[in-house]
C-alpha positions in Angstrom: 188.0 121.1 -82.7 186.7 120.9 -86.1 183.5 121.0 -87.9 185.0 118.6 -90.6 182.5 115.5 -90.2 182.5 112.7 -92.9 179.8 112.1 -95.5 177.1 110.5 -93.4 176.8 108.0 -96.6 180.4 107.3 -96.9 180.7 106.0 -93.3 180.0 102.4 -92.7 177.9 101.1 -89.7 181.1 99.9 -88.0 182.5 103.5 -88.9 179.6 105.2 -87.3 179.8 103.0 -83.8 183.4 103.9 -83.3 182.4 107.2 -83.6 179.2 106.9 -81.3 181.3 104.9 -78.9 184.2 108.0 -79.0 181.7 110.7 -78.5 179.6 108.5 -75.4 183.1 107.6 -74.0 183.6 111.9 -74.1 180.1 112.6 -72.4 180.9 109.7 -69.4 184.1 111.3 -68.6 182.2 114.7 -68.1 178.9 113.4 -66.8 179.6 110.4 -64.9 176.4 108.6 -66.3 176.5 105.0 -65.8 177.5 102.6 -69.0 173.8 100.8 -69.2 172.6 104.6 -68.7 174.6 106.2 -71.2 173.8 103.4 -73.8 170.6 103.7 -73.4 170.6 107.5 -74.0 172.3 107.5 -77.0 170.6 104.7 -78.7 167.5 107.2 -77.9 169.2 110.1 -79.0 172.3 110.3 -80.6 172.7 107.2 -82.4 172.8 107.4 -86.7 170.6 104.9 -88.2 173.4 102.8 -89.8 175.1 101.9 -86.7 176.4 98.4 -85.6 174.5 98.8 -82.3 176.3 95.9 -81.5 180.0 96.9 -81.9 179.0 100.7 -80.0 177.7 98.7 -76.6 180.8 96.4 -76.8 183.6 99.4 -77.6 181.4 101.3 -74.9 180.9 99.3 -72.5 185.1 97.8 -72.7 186.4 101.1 -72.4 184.4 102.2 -69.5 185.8 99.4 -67.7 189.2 99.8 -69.0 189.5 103.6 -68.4 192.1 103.1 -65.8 194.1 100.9 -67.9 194.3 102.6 -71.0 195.0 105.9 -69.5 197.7 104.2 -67.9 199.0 103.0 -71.6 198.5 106.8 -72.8 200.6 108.3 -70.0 203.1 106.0 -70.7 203.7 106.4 -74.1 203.2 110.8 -74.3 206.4 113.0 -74.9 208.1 114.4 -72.0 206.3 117.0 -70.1 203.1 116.0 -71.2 200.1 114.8 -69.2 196.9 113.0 -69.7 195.1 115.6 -68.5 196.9 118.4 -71.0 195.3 116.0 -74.1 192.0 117.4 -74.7 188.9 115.4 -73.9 187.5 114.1 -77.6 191.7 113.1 -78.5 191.7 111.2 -75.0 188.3 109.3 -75.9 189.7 108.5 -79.0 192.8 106.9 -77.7 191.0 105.2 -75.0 188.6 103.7 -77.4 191.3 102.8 -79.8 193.4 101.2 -77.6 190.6 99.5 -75.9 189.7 98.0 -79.2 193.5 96.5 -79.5 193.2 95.1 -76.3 189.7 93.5 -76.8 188.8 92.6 -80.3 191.3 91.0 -81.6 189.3 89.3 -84.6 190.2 93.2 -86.0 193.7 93.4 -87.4 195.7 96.0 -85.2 196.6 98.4 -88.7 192.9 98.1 -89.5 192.4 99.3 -85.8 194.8 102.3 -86.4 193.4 103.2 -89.7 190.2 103.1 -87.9 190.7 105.6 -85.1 193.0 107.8 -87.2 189.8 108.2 -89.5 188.0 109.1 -86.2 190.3 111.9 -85.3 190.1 113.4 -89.2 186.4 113.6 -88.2 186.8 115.8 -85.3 190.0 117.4 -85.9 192.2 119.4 -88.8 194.8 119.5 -87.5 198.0 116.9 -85.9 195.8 114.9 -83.8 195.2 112.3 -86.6 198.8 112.0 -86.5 199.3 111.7 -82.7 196.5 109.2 -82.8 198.5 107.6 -85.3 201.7 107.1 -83.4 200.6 106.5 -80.4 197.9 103.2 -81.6 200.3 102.0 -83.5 202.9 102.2 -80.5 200.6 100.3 -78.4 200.0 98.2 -80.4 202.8 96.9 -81.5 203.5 96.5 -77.5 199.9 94.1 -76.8 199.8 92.8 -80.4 203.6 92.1 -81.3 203.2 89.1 -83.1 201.2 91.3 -85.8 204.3 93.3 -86.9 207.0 90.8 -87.1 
């Protein structure tokens, strides 16, 4: 992983949830805290001022309940050989945010979406993730949100 982090005063509220909701998504798959829980721990905690509180519980609390879904949608669409478990853990939170956004909040255009999460990945990693995070949303998506992209 990288230290690269965005400007704290370039990232927008909305910006700053996805991110929140990326790294809660990371600590639930390692600590097994429950949603309300969790949520509760980072808006103690870990949560930057200018977050859309709102938009964080939602992402959060989707993904949780969509984990089995959307890793279902990532196994499917990786390169031959490759495993969900062979991702590493912050790339797989990313993706299953991401793609849970897709699925739920559709009042977000899909490329907005992609542009989104690919952002995400540039804060966390230097290197090809952003593009695999790339590829593989926009995959997706034009699979659950077709009539975007013809």
């Amino acid at each position: 992983m990288s230290d690269k982090k965005p400007k704290a005063d370039h990232i927008t509220p909305r910006q700053q949830a996805r991110i929140a909701a990326v790294q809660a998504l990371f600590q639930q798959d390692f600590n097994k805290v429950a949603v309300p829980r969790l949520l509760l721990d980072f808006r103690a905690s870990f949560l930057e001022e200018n977050t859309d509180e709102t938009l964080f519980a939602n992402l959060v609390d989707a993904a949780a309940e969509r984990v089995a879904e959307t890793d279902a949608i990532i196994s499917a669409n990786l390169s031959e050989g490759w495993t969900i478990e062979r991702i590493d853990p912050v790339l797989r939170s990313i993706l299953r945010v991401g793609i849970t956004e897709l699925m739920v909040m559709l009042d977000v255009p899909a490329r907005v979406v992609i542009t989104e999460y690919v952002d995400v990945a540039h804060a966390f990693f230097g290197g090809k993730e952003p593009g695999m995070v790339n590829g593989m949303l926009d995959k997706v998506a034009r699979s659950i949100r077709e009539s975007e992209f013809s």
